[in-house]
ROMAR-810460 format. One record per residue: residue number from 0; residue in one letter; y, z, x of N, C-alpha, C in turn. Coordinates in steps of 0.001 Angstrom, whole numbers, plus 500000, padded with zeros to 6 digits. Atoms other than C-alpha are relative to their C-alpha. Last residue first. Layout:
% ROMAR-810460
num residu n_yy n_zz n_xx ca_yy ca_zz ca_xx c_yy c_zz c_xx
NUM a Y Z X Y Z X Y Z X
...
//
This chain:
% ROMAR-810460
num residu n_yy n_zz n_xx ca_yy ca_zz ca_xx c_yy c_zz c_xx
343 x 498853 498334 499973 525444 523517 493657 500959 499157 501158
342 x 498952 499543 501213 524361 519772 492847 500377 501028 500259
341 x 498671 500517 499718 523113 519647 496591 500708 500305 499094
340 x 499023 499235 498672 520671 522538 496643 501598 498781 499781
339 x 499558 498923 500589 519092 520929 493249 501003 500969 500678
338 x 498757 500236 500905 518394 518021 494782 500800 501051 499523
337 x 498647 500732 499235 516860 519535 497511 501174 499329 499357
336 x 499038 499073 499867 514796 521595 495169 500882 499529 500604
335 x 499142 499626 501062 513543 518461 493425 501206 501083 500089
334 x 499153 500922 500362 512601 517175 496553 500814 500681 499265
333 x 499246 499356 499063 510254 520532 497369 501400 498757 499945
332 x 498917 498650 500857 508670 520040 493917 501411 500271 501254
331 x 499286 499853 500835 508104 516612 494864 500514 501191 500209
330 x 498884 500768 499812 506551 517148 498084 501066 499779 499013
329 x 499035 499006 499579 504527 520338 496648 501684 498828 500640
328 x 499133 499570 501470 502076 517710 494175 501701 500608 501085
327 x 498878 501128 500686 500875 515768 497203 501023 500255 499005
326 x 498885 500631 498458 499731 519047 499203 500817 498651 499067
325 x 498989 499085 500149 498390 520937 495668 501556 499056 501415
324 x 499124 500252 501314 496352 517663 495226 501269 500767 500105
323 x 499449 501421 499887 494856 517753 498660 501080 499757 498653
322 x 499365 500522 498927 494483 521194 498329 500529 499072 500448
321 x 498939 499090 500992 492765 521311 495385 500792 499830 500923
320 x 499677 500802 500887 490096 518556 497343 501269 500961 498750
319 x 499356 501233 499241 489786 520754 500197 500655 499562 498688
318 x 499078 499678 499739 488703 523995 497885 500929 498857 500915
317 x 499425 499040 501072 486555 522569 495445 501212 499874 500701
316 x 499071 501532 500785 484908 519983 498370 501111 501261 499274
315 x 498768 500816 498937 484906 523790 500483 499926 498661 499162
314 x 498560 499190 499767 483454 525748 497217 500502 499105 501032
313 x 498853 501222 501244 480686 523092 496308 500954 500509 500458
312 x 500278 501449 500283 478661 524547 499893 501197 499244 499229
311 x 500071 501299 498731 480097 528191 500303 499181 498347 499180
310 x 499737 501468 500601 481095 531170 497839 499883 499228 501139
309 x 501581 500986 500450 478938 534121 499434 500342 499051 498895
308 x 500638 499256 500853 481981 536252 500849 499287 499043 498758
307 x 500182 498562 499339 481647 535217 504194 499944 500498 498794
306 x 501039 500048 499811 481622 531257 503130 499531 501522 500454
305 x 500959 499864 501845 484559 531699 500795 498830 500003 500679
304 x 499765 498660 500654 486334 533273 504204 499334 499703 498940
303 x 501192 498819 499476 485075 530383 506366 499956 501181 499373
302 x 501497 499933 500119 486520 527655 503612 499276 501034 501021
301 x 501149 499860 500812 489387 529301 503971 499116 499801 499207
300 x 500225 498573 500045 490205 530110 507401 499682 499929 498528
299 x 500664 499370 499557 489723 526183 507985 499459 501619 500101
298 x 501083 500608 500656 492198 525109 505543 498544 500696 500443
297 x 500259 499821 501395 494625 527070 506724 498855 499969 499519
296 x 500395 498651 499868 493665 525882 509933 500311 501221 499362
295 x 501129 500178 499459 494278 522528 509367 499256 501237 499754
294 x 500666 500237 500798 497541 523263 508014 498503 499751 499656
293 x 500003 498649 500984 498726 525440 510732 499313 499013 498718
292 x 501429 499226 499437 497725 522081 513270 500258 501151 498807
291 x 501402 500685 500149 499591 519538 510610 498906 500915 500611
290 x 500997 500201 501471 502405 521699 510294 499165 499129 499860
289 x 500367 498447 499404 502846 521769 514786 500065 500215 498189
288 x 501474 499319 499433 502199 517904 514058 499808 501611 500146
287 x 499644 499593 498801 504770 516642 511459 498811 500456 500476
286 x 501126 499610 499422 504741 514651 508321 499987 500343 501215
285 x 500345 500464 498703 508059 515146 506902 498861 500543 500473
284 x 499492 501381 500518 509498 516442 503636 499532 499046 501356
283 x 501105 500558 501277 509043 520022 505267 500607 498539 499631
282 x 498943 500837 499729 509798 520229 509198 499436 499764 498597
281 x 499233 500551 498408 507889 523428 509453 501054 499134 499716
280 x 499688 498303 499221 505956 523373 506444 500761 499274 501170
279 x 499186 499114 500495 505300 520860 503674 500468 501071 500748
278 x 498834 500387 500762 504151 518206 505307 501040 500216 499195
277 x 499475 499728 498957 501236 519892 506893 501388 499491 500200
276 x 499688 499091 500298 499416 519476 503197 501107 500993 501257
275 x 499032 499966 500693 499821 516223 503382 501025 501324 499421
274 x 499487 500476 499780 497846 516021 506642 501148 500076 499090
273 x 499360 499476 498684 495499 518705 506174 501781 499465 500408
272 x 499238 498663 500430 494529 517408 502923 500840 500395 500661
271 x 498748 500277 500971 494305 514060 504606 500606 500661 499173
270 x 499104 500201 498918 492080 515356 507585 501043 499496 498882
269 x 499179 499159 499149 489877 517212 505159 500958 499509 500931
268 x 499830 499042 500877 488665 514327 503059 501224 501393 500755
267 x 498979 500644 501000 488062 512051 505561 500775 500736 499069
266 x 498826 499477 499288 485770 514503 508012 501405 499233 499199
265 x 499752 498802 499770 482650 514106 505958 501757 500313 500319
264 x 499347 499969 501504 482899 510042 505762 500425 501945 499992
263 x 498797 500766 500114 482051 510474 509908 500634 500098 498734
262 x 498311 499174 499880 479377 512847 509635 501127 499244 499884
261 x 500029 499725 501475 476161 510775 507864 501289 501274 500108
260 x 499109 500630 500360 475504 509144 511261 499956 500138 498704
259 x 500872 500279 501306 474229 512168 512955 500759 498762 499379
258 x 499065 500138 501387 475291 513208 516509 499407 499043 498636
257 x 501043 500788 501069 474156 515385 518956 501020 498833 499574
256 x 501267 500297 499316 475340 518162 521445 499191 498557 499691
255 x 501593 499830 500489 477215 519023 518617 498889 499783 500731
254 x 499915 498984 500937 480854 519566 520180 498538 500241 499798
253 x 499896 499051 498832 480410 516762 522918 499010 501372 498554
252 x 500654 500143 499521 479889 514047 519684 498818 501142 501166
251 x 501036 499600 501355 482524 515647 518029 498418 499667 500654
250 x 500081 499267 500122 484145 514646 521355 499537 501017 499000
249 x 500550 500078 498548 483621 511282 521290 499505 501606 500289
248 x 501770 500819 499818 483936 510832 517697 499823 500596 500892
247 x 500893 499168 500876 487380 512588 517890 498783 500388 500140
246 x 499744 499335 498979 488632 509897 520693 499362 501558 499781
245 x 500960 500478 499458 487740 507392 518216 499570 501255 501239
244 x 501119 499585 500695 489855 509200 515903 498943 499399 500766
243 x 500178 498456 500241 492528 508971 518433 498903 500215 498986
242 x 500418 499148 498780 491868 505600 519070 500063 501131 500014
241 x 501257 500168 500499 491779 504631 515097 499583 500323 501658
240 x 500378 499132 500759 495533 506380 515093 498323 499664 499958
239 x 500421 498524 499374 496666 504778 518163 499423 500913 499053
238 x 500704 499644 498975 496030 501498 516277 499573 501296 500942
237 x 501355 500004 500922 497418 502363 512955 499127 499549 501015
236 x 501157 498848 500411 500087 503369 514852 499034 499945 499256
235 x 500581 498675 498930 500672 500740 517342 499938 500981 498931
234 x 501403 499815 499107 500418 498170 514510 499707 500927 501248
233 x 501076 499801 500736 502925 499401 512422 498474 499639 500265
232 x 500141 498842 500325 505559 499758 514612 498969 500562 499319
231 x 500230 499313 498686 505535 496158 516109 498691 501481 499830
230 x 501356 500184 500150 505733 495449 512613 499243 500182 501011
229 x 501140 499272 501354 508637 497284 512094 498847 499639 500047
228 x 500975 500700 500726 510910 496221 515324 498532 500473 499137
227 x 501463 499642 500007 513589 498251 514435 498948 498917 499775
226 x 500733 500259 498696 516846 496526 515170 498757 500097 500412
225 x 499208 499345 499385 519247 498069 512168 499159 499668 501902
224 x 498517 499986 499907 518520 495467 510197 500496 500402 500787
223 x 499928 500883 499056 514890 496045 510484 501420 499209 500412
222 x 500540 500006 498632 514777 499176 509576 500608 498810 500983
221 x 499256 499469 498954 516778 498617 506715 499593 500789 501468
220 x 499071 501216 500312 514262 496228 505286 500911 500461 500760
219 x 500148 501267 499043 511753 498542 506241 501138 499011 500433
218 x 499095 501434 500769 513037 501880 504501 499752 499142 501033
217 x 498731 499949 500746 511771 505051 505399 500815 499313 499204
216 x 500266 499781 501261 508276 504115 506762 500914 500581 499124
215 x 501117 501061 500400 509724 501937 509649 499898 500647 498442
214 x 499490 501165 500528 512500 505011 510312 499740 498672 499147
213 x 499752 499425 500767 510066 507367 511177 500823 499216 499110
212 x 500883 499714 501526 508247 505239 512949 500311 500830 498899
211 x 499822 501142 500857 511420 504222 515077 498452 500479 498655
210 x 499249 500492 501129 512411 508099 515164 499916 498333 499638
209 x 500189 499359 501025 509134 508804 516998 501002 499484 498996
208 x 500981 500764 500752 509395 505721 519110 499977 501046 498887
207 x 499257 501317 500532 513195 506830 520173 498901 499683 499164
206 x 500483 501621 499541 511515 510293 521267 500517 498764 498719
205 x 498911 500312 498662 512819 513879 520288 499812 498658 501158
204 x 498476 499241 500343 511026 515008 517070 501287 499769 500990
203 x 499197 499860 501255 507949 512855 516746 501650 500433 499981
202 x 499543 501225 500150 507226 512573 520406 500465 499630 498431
201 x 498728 500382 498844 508027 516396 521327 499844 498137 499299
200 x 498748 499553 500497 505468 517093 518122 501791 499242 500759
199 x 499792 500399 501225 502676 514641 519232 501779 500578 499364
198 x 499840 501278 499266 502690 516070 522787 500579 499281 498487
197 x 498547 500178 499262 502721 519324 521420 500755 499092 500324
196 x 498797 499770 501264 500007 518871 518881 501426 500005 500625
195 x 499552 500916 500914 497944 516874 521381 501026 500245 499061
194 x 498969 500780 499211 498202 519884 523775 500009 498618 499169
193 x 498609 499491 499582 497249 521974 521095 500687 499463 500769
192 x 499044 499469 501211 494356 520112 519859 500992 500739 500060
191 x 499875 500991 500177 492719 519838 523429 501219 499232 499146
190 x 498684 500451 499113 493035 523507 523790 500491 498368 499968
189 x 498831 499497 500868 491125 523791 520774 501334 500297 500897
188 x 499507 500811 501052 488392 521269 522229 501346 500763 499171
187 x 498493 501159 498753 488199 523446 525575 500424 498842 498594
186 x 500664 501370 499461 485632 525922 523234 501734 499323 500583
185 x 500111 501431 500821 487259 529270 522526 499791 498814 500721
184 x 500591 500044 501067 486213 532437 524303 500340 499233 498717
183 x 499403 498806 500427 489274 532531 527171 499296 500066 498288
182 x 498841 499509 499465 487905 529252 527964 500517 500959 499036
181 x 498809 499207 500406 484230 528291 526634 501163 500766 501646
180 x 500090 498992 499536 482348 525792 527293 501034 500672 500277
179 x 500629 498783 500393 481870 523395 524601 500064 501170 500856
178 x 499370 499560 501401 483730 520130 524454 499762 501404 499926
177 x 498248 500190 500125 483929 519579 528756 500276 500093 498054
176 x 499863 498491 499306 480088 521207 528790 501815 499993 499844
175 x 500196 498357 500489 478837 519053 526103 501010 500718 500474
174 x 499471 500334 501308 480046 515669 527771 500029 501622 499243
173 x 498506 500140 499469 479022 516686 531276 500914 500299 498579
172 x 499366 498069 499341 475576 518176 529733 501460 499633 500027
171 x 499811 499613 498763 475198 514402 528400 500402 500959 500298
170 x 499055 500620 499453 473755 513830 524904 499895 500841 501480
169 x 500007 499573 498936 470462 515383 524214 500828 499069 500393
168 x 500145 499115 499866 469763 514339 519995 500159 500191 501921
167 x 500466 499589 498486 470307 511621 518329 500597 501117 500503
166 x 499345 499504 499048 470216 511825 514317 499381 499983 501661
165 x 500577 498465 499893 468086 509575 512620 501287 500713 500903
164 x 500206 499107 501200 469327 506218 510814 499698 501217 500331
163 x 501693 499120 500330 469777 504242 513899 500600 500795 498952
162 x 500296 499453 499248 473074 502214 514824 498454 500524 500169
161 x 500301 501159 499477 472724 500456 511542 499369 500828 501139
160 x 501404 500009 500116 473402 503961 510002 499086 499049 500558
159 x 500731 498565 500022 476586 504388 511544 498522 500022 500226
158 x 500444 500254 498972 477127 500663 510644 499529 500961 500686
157 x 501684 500296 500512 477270 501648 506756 499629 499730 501718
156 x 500988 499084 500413 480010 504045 507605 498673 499498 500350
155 x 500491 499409 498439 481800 501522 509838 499022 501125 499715
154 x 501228 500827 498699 481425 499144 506751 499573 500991 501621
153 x 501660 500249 500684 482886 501810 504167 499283 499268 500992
152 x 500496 498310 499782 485640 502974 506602 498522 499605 499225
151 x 500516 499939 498983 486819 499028 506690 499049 501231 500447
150 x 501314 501201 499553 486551 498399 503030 499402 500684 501331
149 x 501032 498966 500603 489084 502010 502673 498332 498741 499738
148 x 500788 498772 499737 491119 500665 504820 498808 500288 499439
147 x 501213 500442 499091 491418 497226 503881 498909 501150 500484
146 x 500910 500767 499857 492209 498145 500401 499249 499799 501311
145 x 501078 499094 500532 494583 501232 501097 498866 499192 499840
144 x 500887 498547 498894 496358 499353 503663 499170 500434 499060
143 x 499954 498345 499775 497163 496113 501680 499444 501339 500480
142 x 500951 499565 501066 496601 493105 502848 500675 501422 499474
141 x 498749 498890 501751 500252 491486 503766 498555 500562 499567
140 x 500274 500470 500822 498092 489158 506926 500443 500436 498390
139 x 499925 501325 499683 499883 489818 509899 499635 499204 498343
138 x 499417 500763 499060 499770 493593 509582 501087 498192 499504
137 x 498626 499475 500792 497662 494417 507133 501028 499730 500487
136 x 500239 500785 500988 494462 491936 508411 501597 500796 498931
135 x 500108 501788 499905 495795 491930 511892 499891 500410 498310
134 x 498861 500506 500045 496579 495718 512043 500154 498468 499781
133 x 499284 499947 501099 493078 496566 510623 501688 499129 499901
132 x 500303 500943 501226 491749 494246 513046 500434 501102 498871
131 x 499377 501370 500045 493406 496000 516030 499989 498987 498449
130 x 498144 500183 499839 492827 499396 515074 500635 498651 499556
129 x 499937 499267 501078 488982 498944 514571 501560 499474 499521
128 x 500607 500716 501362 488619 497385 517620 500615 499578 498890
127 x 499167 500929 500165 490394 500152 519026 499806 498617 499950
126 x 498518 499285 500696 488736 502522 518013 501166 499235 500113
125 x 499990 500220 501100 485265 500638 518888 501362 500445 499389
124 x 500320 501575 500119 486560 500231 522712 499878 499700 498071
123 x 498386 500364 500058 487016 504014 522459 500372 498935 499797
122 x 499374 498951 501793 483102 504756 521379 501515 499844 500396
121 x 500711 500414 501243 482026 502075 524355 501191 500404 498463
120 x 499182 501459 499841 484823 503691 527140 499491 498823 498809
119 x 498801 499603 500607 483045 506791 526339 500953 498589 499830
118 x 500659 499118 501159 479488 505456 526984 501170 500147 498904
117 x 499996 501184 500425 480894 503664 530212 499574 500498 498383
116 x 498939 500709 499899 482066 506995 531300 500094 498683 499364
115 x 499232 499451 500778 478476 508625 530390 501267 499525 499582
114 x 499110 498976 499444 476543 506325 532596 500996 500538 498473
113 x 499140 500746 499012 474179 504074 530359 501019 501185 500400
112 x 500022 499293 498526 470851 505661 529400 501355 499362 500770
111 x 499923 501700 499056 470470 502662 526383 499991 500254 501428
110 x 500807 500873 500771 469381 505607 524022 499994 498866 500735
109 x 501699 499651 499641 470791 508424 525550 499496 499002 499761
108 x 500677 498644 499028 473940 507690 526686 499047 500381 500030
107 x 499429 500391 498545 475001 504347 524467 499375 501022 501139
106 x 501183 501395 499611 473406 505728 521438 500013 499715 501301
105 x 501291 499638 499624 475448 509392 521882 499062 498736 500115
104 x 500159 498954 498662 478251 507627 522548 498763 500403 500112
103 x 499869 500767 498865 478112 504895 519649 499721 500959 501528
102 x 500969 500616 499923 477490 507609 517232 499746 499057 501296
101 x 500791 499132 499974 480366 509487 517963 498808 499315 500139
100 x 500145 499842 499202 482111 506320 517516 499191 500934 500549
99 x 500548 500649 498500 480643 505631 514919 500475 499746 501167
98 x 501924 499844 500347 481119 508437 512635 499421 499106 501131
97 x 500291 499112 498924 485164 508818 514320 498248 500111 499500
96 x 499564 500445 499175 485986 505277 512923 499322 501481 501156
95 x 500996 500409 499870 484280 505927 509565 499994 499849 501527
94 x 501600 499602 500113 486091 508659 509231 499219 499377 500266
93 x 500198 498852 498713 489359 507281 510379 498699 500525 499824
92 x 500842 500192 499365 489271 504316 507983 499031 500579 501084
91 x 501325 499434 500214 491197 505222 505221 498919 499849 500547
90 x 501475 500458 499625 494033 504674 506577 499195 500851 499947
89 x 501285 498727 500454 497080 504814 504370 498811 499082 501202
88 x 502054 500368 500404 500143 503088 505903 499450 501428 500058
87 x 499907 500622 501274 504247 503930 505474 498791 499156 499668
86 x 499684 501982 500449 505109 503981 508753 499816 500215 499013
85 x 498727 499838 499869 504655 508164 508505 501060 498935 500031
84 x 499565 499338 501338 501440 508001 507351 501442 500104 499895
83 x 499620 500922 500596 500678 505695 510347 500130 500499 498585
82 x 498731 501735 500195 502135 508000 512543 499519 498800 499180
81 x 498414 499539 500238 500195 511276 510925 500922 498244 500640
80 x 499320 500784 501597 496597 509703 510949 501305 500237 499824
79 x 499721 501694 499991 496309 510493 514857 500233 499173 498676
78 x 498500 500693 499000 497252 513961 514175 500269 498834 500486
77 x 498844 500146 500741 494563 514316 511617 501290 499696 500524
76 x 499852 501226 500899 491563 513490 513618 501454 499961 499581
75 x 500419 501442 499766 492568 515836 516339 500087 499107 499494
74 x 498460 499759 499471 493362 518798 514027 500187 498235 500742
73 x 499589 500114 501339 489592 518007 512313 502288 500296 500485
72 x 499980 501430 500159 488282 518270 515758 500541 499050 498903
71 x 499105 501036 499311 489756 521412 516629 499768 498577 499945
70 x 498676 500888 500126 489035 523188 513254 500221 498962 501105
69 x 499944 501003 501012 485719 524230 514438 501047 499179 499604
68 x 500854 500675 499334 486537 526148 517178 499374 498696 499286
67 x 499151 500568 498935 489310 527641 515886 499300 498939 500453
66 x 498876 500849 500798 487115 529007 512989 500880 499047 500648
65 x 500830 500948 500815 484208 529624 514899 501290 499617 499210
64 x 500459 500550 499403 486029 532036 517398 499776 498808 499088
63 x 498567 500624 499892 487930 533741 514504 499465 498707 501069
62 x 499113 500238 501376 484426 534816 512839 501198 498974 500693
61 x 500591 501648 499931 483015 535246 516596 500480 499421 499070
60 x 499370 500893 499085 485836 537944 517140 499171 498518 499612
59 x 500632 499808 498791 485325 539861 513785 500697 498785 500821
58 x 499013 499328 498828 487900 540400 511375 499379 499834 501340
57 x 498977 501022 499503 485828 538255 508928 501074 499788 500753
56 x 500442 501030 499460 482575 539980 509408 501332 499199 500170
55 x 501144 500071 498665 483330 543568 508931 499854 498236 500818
54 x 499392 499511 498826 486388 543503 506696 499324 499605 501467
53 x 500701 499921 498623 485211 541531 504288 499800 499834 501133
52 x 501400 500271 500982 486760 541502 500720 498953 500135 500976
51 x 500132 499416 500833 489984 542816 502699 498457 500085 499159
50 x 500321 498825 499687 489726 540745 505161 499683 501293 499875
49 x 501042 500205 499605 489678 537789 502917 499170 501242 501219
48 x 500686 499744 501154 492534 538679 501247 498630 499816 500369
47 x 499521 499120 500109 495083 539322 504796 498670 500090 498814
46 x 500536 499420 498865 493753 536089 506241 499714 501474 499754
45 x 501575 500441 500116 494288 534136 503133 499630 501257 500627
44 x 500467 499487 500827 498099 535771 502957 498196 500084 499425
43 x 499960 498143 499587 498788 535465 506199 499341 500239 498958
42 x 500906 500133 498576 497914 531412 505880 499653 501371 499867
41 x 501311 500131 500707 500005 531526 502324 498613 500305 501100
40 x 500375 498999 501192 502670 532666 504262 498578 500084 499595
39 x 499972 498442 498925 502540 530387 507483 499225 501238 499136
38 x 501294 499748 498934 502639 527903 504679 499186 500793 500538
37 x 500956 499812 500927 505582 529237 503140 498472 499473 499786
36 x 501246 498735 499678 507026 528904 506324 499360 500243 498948
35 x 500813 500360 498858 509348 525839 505976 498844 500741 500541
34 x 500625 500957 500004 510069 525987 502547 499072 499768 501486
33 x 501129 500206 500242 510702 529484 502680 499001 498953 499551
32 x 500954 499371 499052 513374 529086 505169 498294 500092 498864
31 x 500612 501059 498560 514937 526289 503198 498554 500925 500593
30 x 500820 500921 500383 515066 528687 499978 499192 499334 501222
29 x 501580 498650 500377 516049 532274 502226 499392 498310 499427
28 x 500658 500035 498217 518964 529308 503752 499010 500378 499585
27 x 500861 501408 499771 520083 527947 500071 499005 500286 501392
26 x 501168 500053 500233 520091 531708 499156 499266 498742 500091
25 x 501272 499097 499434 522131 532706 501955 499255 499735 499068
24 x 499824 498494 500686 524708 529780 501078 498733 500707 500692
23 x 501205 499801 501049 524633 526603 503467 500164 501531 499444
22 x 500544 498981 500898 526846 525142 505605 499549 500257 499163
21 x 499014 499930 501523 526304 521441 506886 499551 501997 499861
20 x 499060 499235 499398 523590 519644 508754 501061 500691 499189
19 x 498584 500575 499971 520474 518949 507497 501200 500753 500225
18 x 499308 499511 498966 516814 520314 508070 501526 498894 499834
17 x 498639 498884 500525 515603 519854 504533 500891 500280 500959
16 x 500045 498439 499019 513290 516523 505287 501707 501224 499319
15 x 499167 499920 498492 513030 514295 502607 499953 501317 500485
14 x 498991 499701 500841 509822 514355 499928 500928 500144 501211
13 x 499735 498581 500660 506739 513039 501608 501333 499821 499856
12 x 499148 499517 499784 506500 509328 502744 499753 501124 499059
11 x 500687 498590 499895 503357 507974 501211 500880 500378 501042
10 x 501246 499629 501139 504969 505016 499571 499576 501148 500244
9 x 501181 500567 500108 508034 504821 502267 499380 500855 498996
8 x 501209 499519 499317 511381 506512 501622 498790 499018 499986
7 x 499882 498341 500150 514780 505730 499976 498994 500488 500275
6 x 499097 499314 498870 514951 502353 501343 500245 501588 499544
5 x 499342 498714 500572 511618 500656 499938 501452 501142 500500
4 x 498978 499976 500728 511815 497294 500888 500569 500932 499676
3 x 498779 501405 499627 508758 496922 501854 501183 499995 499100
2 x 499034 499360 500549 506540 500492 501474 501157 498781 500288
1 x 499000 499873 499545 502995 499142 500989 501614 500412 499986
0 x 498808 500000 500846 500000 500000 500000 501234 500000 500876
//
């Protein structure tokens, strides 16, 4: 879907940002401020109800361990979907994009025995692939993103299974040992996810390319007026976005030791909650990365808290998928208040 033309925001543009210049009353500031942390909030507030219901297990260290630890690949994915959410494309392809790559690695390494490096260079090669020919057929060709996407995620699914149908099993120690061994008792993947979020943030918030993609999915037409080349713009991120999920794979891969080709679709779901729902905090009206990692991990504290006190399986779709809704619904509301700040 596209946003051509649109000059008061792209299609899946969230609601405008609040950070603007200008005095402000103390209750427009307490509003702002609890736009931008009310997140944060809700976060404390999981953390705070779930400890409560159970103290013992969900205060514990492995509890927090496993949560962090988990989240970092799901942070990952989602931070490479943020610039082309922010042009003004949906890709729905990232799941399938991090199933086979993953896949690809472990095949490639155990299955064909080829050096690890060449393995990785395989499962990155598919990401950007991927990338390229989405950007060609949306791109070059006017398809629309949500169509190709969501074709292309279905075929890399079904190729998954091509690959082999069974899970493989004894990837490369190297591989393992750089997702899995622990620093200061969290896996090296949640350091990973922090220096991506940083990196991500500084280039969103204080880089020319950040403000041209920001710009792109704002209004094209006046993008391009003003110099932005837009299509440029729209194929590096829907490319860096199927290398970063490729980049996922790889390391999802690490993570499990393994990998199954019936994970990739899995991780779709949660990286676009995450994503819309990381849109409301921090820099709200704007998809950003340091609210994309707290949103993540939201998310992540609680599905582990319904799984501690003995809601688990339907409960995380339940709870993702509310989430996803609550994240698209809050852009509006948080619009409406902006309007509402100006009329005073």
């Amino acid at each position: 879907m596209q946003a051509e033309g649109t000059e008061g925001g792209g299609r899946y543009a969230p609601a405008r940002d609040l950070d603007r210049p200008g005095r402000k009353s103390k209750s427009q500031i307490l509003g702002v401020a609890a736009s931008r942390f009310g997140l944060l909030g809700a976060w404390a507030g999981l953390i705070a109800g779930f400890g409560f219901a159970a103290p013992d297990t969900f205060f514990s260290a492995t509890n927090y361990e496993s949560i962090f630890s988990t989240g970092a690949i799901f942070v990952i994915l989602t931070l490479g979907v943020l610039p082309s959410l922010t042009a003004g494309e949906l890709d729905l392809s990232i799941g399938g994009v991090l199933g086979l790559s993953m896949m690809m690695t472990a095949y490639t390494n155990v299955n064909l025995h080829l050096p690890l490096g060449l393995a990785v260079l395989i499962a990155l090669g598919v990401g950007l692939g991927v990338g390229l020919t989405n950007a060609f057929l949306i791109v070059v060709l006017g398809i629309d993103s949500l169509i190709v996407t969501l074709g292309m995620g279905t075929l890399l699914a079904g190729l998954a299974y091509a690959v082999t149908a069974q899970p493989i099993f004894g990837v490369s120690s190297t591989l393992i040992n750089a997702a899995t061994y622990p620093i200061f008792g969290l896996q090296p993947t949640v350091f990973y996810a922090i220096g991506l979020t940083a990196v991500m943030w500084y280039i969103g918030r204080y880089t020319a390319i950040g403000q041209f993609v920001l710009f792109a999915g704002a209004g094209r037409t006046v993008a391009r007026l003003s110099g932005v080349r837009v299509n440029a713009v729209r194929v590096g991120t829907l490319v860096a976005g199927s290398l970063v999920a490729a980049a996922a794979g790889v390391l999802a891969a690490g993570t499990a030791g393994a990998a199954d080709p019936t994970a990739g679709p899995s991780y779709l779901l949660p990286a676009f909650a995450a994503a819309f729902l990381g849109s409301t905090a921090i820099t709200p009206g704007r998809f950003n990365a340091i609210g994309t990692f707290c949103a993540v991990y939201f998310l992540q504290t609680g599905v582990a808290g319904l799984g501690l006190v003995g809601w688990s399986g339907w409960v995380d779709q339940v709870f993702y998928g509310g989430s996803l809704i609550v994240a698209v619904a809050m852009p509006r509301l948080i619009g409406a208040r902006v309007a509402g700040i100006r009329d005073d």
